[in-house]
C-alpha positions as CSV (number, residue, x, y, z in Angstrom):
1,X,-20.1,17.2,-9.6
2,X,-18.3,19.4,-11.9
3,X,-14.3,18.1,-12.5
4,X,-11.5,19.5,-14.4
5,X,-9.2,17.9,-16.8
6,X,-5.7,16.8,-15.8
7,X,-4.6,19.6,-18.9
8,X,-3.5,21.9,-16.8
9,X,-4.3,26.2,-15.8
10,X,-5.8,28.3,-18.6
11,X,-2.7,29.9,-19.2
12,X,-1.4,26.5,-20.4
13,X,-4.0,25.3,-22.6
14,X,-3.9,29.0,-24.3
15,X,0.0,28.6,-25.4
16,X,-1.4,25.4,-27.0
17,X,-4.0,26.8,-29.0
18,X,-7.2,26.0,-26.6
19,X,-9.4,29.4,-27.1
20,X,-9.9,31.2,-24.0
21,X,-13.7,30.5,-24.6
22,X,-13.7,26.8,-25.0
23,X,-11.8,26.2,-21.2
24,X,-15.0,25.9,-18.8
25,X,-15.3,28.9,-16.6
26,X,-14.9,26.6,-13.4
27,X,-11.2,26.4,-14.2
28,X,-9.1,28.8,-13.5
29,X,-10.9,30.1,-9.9
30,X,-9.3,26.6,-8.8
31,X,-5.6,27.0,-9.9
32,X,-6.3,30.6,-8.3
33,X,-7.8,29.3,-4.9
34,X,-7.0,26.2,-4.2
35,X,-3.5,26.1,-2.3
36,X,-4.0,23.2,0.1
37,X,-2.7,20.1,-2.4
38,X,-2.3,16.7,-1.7
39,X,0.2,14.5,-3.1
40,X,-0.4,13.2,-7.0
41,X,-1.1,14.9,-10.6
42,X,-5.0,14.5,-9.8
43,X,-7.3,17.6,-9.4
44,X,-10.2,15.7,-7.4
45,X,-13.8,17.2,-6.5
46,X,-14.7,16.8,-3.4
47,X,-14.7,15.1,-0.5
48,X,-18.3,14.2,-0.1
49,X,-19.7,13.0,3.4
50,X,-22.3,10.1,2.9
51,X,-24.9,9.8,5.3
52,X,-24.4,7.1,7.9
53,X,-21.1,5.7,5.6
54,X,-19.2,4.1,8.6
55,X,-16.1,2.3,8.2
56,X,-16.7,-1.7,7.6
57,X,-19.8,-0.4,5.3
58,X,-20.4,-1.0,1.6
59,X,-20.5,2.7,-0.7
60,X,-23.0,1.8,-3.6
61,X,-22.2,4.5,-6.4
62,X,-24.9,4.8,-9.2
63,X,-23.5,6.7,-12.0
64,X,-26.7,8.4,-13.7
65,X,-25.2,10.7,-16.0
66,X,-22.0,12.4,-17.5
67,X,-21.5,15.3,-19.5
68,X,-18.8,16.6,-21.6
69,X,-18.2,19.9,-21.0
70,X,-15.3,20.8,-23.3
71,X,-15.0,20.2,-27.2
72,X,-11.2,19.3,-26.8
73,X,-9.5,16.7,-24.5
74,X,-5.7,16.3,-24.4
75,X,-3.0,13.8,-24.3
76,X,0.8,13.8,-23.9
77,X,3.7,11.9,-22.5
78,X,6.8,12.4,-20.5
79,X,10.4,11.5,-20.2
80,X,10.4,8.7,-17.3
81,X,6.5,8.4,-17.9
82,X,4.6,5.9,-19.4
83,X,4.6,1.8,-20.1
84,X,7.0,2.9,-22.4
85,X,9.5,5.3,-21.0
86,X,13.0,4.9,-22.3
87,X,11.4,4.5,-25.9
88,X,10.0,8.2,-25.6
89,X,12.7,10.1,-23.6
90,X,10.8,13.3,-24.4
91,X,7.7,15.5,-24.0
92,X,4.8,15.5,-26.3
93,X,1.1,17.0,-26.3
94,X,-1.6,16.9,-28.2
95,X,-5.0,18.8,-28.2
96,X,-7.5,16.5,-29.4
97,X,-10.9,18.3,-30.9
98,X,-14.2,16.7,-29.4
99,X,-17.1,16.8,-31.5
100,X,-20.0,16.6,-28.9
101,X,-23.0,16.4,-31.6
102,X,-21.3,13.1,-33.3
103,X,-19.7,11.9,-30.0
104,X,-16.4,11.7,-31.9
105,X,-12.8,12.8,-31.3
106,X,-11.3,13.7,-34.1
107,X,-7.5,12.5,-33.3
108,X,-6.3,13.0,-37.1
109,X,-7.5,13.3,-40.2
110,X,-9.1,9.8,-41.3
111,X,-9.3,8.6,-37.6
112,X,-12.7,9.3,-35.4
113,X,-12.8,7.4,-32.0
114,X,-16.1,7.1,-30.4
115,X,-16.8,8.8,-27.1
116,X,-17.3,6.9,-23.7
117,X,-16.8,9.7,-21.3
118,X,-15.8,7.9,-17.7
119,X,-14.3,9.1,-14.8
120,X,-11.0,8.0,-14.6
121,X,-11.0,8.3,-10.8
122,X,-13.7,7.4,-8.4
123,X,-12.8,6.9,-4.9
124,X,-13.2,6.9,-1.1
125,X,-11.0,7.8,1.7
126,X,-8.6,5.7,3.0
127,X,-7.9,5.3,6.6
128,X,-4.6,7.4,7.8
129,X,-3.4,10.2,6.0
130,X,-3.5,11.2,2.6
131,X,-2.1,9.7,-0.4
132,X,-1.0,10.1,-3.8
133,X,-4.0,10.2,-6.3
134,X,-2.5,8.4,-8.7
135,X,-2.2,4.3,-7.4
136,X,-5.5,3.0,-7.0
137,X,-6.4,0.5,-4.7
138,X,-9.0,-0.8,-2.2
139,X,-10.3,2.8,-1.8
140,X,-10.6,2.5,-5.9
141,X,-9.4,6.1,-6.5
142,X,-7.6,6.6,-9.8
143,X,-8.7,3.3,-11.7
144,X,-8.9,4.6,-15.2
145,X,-11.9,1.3,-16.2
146,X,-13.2,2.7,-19.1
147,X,-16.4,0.2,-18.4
148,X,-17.4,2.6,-15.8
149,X,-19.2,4.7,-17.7
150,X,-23.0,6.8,-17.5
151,X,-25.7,3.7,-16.3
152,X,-23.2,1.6,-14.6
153,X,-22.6,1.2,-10.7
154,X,-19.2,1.1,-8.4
155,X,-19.0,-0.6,-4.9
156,X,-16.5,0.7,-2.7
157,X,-15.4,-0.9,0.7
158,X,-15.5,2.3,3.0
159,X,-13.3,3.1,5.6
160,X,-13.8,6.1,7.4
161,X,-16.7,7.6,8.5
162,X,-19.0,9.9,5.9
163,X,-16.9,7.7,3.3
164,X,-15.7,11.0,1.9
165,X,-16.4,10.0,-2.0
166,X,-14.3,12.0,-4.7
167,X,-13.9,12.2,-8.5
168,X,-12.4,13.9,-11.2
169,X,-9.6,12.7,-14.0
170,X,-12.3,13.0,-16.7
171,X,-11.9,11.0,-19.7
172,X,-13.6,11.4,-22.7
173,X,-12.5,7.8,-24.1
174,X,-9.4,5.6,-23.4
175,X,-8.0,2.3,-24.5
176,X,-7.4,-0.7,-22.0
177,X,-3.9,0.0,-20.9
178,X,-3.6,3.8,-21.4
179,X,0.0,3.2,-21.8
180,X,1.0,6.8,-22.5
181,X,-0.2,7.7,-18.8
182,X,-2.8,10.1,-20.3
183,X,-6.5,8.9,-22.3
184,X,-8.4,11.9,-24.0
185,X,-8.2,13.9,-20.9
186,X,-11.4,16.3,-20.5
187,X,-13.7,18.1,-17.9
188,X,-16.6,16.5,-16.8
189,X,-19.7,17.0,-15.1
190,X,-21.1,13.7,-13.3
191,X,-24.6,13.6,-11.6
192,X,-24.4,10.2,-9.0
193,X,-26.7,8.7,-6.7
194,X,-25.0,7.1,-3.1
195,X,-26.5,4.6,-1.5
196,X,-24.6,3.1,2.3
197,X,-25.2,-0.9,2.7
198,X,-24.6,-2.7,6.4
199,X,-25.1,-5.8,5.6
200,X,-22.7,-5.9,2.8
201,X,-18.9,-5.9,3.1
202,X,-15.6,-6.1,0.6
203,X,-12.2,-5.7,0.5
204,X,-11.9,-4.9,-3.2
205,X,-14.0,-2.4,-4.9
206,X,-16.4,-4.2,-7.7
207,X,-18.9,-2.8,-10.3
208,X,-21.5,-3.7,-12.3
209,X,-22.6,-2.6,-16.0
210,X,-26.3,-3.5,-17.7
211,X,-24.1,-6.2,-19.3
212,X,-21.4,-7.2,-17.1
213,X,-20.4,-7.7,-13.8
214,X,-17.0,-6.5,-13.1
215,X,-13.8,-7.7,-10.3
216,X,-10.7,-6.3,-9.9
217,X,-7.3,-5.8,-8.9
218,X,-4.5,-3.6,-8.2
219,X,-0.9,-3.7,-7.2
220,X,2.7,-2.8,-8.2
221,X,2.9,-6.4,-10.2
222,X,1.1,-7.3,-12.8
223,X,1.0,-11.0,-11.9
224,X,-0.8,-10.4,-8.7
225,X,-3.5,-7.6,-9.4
226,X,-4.5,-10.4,-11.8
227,X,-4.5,-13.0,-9.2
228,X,-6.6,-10.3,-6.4
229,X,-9.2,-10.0,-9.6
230,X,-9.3,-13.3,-10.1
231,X,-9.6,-14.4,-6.7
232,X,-12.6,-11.8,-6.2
233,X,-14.5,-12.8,-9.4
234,X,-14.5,-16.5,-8.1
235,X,-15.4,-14.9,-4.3
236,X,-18.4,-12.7,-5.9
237,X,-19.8,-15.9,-8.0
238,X,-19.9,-18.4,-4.9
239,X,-21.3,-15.5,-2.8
240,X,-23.6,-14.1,-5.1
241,X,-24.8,-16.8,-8.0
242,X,-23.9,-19.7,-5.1
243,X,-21.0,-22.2,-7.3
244,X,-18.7,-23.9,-5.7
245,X,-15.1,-22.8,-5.1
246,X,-14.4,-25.7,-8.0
247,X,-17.1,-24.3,-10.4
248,X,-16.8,-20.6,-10.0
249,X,-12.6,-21.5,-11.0
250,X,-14.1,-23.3,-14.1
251,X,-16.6,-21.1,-15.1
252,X,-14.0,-17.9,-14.7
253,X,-11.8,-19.9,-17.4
254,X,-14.5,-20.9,-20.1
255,X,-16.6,-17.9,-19.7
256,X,-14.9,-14.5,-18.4
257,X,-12.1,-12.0,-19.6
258,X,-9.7,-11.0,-17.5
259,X,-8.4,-7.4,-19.0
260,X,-5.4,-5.0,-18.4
261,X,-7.6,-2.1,-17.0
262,X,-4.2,0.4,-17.0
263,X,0.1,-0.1,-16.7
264,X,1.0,3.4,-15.7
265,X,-0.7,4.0,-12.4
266,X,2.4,2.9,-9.8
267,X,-0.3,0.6,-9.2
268,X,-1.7,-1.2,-12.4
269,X,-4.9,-2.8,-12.6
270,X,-6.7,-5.7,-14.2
271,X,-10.4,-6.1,-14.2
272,X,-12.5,-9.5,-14.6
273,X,-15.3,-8.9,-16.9
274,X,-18.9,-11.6,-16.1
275,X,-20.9,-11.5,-18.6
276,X,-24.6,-11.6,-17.2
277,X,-25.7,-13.5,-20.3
278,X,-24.5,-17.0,-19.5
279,X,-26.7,-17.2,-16.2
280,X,-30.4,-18.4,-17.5
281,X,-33.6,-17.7,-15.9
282,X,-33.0,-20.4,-13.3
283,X,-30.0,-18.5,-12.2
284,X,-30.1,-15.4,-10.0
285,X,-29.1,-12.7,-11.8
């Protein structure tokens, strides 16, 4: 699945310095074509009908691979935008150079941050009508977890039929937090596999990395999406590594982090992060 940037039409990234060369080619038939929008600053691929997705049914998304294809992301802030938004009561952008070969953006001279290119939003349809793109929440949708990158898989509760999977909101890196309301916004390209489980059912989407596996929350206070990941961390180790309510408390104290995953989202999130190495061999893993 090929996804644009949140950087905005080509005639946009031109005034800015982007040369008309470097913006992929898949961008501007969009902003020419597209005229049916839904609410939010999201431009979303998709919908994709699953196979035999019902709602009640579990959406297992395996993210294989992601491609950059763009050497520059952006970033900027607004007045009224941002974790931050009486302290910056103006506009400012940024084109940020990618360097692909080194895996590097080079943000200023001196500084070089790594690239972790994720999707920034991954989600389902929710049941009704359609909603803004920007809160995430049981459907997962705009969740901006920069853990969920290439070799790591999403479970999404699903709930309506085909499951109608989207993403887009490509990030080429981002800090826990993104408390501008923008990371190193990019295009991607994102090859996934879907697979539909019956037998399974959530109410929160979880995820799980080759090191970690991963809970969260979302809602308008911080307080309680960290209470919602909490509560699902300690629901996903008596379920699936079989503690007790008492243990599975205790162990989520001594042994796992409980991150800011984004503020900025109308919804912000926080994400519980297990880390598969404490359970030995005589524990499931």
């Amino acid at each position: 699945m090929q996804t644009l940037s949140t950087c905005g039409p080509p005639e946009r990234l031109i005034a800015r310095g982007v040369k008309p060369e470097d913006i992929p080619p898949y961008t501007a038939p969009i902003y020419k074509e597209v005229t049916d929008k839904g609410p939010g600053g999201h431009i979303l691929t998709g919908p994709v009908a699953i196979e035999e997705a019902e709602p009640g049914d579990l959406l297992e998304v395996q993210i294989l691979k992601i491609d950059i294809d763009a050497n520059f992301a952006c970033n900027g802030f607004g007045l009224g935008r941002g974790f931050l938004p009486m302290e910056y009561p103006y506009s400012r952008n940024k084109i940020i150079p990618l360097d692909r070969k080194s895996m590097v953006a080079n943000f200023a001279p001196g500084i070089n941050i790594p690239l972790r290119p994720f999707f920034g939003s991954m989600g389902v349809a929710p049941a009704g009508a359609r909603i803004d793109s920007a809160p995430p929440f049981a459907h997962a949708g705009n969740m901006d977890n920069k853990e969920l990158v290439a070799g790591t898989t999403l479970y999404i509760p699903v709930a309506v039929k085909g499951a109608l999977f989207q993403a887009g909101d490509g990030h080429a890196g981002q800090g826990n937090g993104e408390v501008d309301i923008t990371a190193l916004e990019t295009y991607l390209s994102g090859t996934f596999k879907f697979v539909v489980h019956k037998d399974k059912h959530l109410i929160w989407p979880r995820a799980e990395t080759p090191t970690h596996y991963i809970s969260m929350g979302f809602s308008k206070d911080l307080k309680e999406a960290t209470e919602l990941a909490l509560r699902d961390m300690i629901e996903f180790l008596m379920e699936e590594k079989h503690l007790s309510r008492d243990d599975a408390y205790m162990l989520s104290s001594v042994a796992i982090d409980l991150d800011i995953t984004q503020l900025v989202d109308g919804n912000v999130g926080v994400h519980a992060m297990c880390p598969k190495n404490i359970f030995t061999d005589t524990a499931s893993k």
